[in-house]
N, C-alpha and C positions, 0 to 999 in steps of 0.2 A: 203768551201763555206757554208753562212748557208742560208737557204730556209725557207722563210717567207712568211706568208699572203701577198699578195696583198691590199696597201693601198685603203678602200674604199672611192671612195665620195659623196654617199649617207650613213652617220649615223644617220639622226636627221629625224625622222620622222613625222607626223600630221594626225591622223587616225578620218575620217569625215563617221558614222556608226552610224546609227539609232535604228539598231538591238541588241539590248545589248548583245547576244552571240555570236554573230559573233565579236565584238565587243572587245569583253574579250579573245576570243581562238586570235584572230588576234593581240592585246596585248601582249599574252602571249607568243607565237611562234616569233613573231619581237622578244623579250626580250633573249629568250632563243637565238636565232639567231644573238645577241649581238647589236642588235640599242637599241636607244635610244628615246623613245618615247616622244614625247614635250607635247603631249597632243595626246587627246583619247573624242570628242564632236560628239553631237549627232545633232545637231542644226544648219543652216547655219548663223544665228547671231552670235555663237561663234565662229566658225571657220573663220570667216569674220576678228569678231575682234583679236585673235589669228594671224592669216596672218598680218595685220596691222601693230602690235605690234610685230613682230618677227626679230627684226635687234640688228644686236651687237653692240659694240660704235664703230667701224669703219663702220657701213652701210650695212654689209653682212647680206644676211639672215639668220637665226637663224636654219631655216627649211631647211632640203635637199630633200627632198620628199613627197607629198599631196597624199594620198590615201583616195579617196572620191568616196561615193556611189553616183549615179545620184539624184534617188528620196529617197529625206528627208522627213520626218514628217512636216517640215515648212519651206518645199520650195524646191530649187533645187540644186544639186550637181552642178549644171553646172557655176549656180556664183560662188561659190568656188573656184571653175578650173579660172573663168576670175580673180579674185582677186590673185590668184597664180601666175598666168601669169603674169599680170601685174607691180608686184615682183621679175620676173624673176625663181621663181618656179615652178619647174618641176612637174605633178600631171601625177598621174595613177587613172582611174577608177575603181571602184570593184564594177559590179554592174550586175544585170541578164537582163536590157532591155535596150542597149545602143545605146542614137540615132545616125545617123550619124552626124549630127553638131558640135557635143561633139569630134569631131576629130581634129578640129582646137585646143582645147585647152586642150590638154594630149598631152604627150610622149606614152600610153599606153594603154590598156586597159583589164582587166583579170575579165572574166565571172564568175560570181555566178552558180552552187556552185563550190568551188576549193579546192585541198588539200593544208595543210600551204606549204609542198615546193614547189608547184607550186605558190604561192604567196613569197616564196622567192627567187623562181627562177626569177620570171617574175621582182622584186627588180634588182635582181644581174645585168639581160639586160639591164636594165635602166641604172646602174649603169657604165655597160662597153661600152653603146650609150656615155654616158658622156664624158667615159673617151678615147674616138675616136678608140673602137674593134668596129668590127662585130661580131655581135654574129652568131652562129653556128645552134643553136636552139633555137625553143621558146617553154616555158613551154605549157602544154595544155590548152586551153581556153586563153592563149593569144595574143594581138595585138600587134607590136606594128606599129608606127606613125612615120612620119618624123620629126615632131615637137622636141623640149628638152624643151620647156616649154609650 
């Protein structure tokens, strides 16, 4: 018998971070962690447009997971999450002041500050919400939501 990974379905990620080192270690740890990052924007006009523009030529989305801080430099995390949603995009927050409204439109949510594997812990849940487990445990500092998109 041979014993293999578990097919994920979250690989394609869209990381919405203001902070340029968080920014980069949160890049680089997804990377090592084998996703596949689609983009890496600091801005809610590019992640806007990014979201828009992310379908394959059959319709599917491009993106399998939104990982967006709430407050942006110009503007909010929280349209982000609506444009995701509205795509059918699953988003996780990463943020240090989460309001509660911002629960309708996340699967998640994982508190600033965090270790990477607790941000690829709080991924893998998401991941196995998807894929219809319960998960057993939640990384620390995470939520998560009834919501998948």
């Amino acid at each position: 018998m041979l014993f293999g990974k578990k097919k994920r379905n979250i690989v394609r990620l869209l990381l919405v971070e203001d902070e340029p080192l968080i920014a980069f270690d949160n890049e680089h740890f997804l990377t090592e962690a084998a996703y596949t990052i689609v983009a890496t924007v600091d801005r809610v006009a590019d992640a806007l447009a990014i979201i828009a523009n992310s379908t394959d030529t059959d319709g599917n989305a491009e993106i399998d997971l939104v990982l967006v801080d709430v407050h942006l430099a110009d503007g909010s995390g929280l349209d982000v999450a609506r444009a995701a949603q509205a795509r059918g995009v699953p988003v996780m927050f990463v943020t240090g002041n989460f309001p509660d409204e911002a629960m309708a439109l996340a699967t998640g949510c994982l508190a600033k500050p965090y270790a990477p594997r607790d941000l690829i812990g709080a991924i893998a849940v998401i991941d196995a919400r998807i894929g219809g487990a319960t998960p057993k445990r939640l990384p620390p500092g995470f939520r998560l939501f009834a919501t998948l998109t």
